[in-house]
N, C-alpha and C positions, 0 to 999 in steps of 0.2 A: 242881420246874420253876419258871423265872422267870419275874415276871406279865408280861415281855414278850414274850416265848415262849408264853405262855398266851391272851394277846391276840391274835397275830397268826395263831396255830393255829384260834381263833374267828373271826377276820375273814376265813379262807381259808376256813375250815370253810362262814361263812354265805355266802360268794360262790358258791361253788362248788353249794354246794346250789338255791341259788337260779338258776343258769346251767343245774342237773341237770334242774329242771323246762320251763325255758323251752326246750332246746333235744330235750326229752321230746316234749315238746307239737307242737312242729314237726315232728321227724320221725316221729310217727308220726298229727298231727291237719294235714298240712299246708294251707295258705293258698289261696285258690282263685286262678288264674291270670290275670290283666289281659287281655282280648281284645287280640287279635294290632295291631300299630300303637303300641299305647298301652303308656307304661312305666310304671313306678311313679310317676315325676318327671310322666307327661303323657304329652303329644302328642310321637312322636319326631321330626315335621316340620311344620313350617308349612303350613299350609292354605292353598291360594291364596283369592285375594280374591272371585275370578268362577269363578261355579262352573256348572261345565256338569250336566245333567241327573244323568248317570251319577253324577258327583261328588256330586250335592244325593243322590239314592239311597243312595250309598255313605257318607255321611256320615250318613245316617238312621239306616242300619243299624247304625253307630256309636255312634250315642247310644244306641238299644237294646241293643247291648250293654256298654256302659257306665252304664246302668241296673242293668240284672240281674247285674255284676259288682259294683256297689254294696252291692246287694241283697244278695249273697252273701256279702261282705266283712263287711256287718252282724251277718249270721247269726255269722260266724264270730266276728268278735270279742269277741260277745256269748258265744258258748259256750268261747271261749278263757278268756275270764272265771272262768266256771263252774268251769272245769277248775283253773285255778291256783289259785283260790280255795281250792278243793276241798282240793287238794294242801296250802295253807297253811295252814288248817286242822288236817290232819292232820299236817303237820310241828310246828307249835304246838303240837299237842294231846301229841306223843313228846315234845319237850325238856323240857311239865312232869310226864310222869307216870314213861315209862318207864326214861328217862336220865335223871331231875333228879337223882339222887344221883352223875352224873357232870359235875361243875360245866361243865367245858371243851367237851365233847361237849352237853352241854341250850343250855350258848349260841352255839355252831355251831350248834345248829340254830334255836334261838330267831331269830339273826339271820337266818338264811336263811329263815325261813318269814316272819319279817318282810319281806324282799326279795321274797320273792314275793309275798306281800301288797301290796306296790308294783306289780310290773310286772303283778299281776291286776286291780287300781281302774287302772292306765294302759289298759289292755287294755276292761275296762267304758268309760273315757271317753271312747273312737274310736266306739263306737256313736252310731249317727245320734238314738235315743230318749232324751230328756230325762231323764223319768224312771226308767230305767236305769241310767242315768249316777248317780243321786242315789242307789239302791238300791244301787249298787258303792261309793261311797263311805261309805253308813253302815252297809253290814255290813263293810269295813274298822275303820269307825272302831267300834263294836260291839267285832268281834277284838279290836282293840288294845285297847280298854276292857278286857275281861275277859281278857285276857292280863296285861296291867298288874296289875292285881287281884288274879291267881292267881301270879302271877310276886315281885310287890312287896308286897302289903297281907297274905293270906294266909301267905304265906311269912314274913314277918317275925313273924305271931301268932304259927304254928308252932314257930319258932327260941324266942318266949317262951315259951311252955308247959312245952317242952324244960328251959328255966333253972329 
């Protein structure tokens, strides 16, 4: 097989894999639902300027539930986190132990559990908590350290030993 064919077989391989979990996750962890008025973008209309009673109530009501949509939103993307993380991990952990002696298939998925690895620290960084945020990025950065390591450094001893 040609290393262009071999390359682009891995960069479908890791897209796809990484599409496999995100769109995993959603259908069957889906997103909790924006209270009715409000789209993703926002407000679907302009608020008037004078606001009568009913309106000052109904607008109350509004920010309460745009509170607790918040609130849930948090939860969630915190535990989306988890989940992809999860997932990337264990895709990592396949391309070097179970497939590494099938070069084209371990980096299909190497890259793909790397992509998820991405859209799981994007996913930690939407969380409202700081420190969360900081804990998604350095068990990323962790991963890839020791992916790195068991991929590159490891691997290469191996290959000498071999000689």
């Amino acid at each position: 097989m040609s290393s262009a064919l071999k390359f682009i077989y891995t960069l479908f391989l890791g897209i796809l894999v990484a599409i496999f979990v995100a769109l995993g996750i959603t259908a069957f962890y889906p997103a909790p639902t924006p209270p009715e008025g409000i789209s993703e973008q926002g407000y679907e209309k302009a608020l008037p300027t004078v606001e009568t009673p009913a309106q000052k109530k109904a607008q109350e009501e509004l920010n309460k539930e745009l509170a607790e949509y918040e609130k849930e939103m948090g939860i969630y993307t915190r535990n989306v986190f988890i989940i992809a993380l999860t997932a990337a991990i264990i895709i990592l952990v396949i391309s070097l132990t179970t497939v590494r002696n099938i070069d084209v298939i371990a980096d299909g998925l190497l890259l793909g559990g790397t992509l998820t690895l991405f859209y799981s620290i994007g996913m930690g960084a939407m969380t409202p908590d700081n420190k969360f945020r900081f804990l998604a990025v350095s068990v990323g950065l962790l991963v890839t350290l020791a992916v790195g390591y068991i991929k590159f450094i490891k691997g290469q001893e191996e290959i000498k030993k071999g000689e």
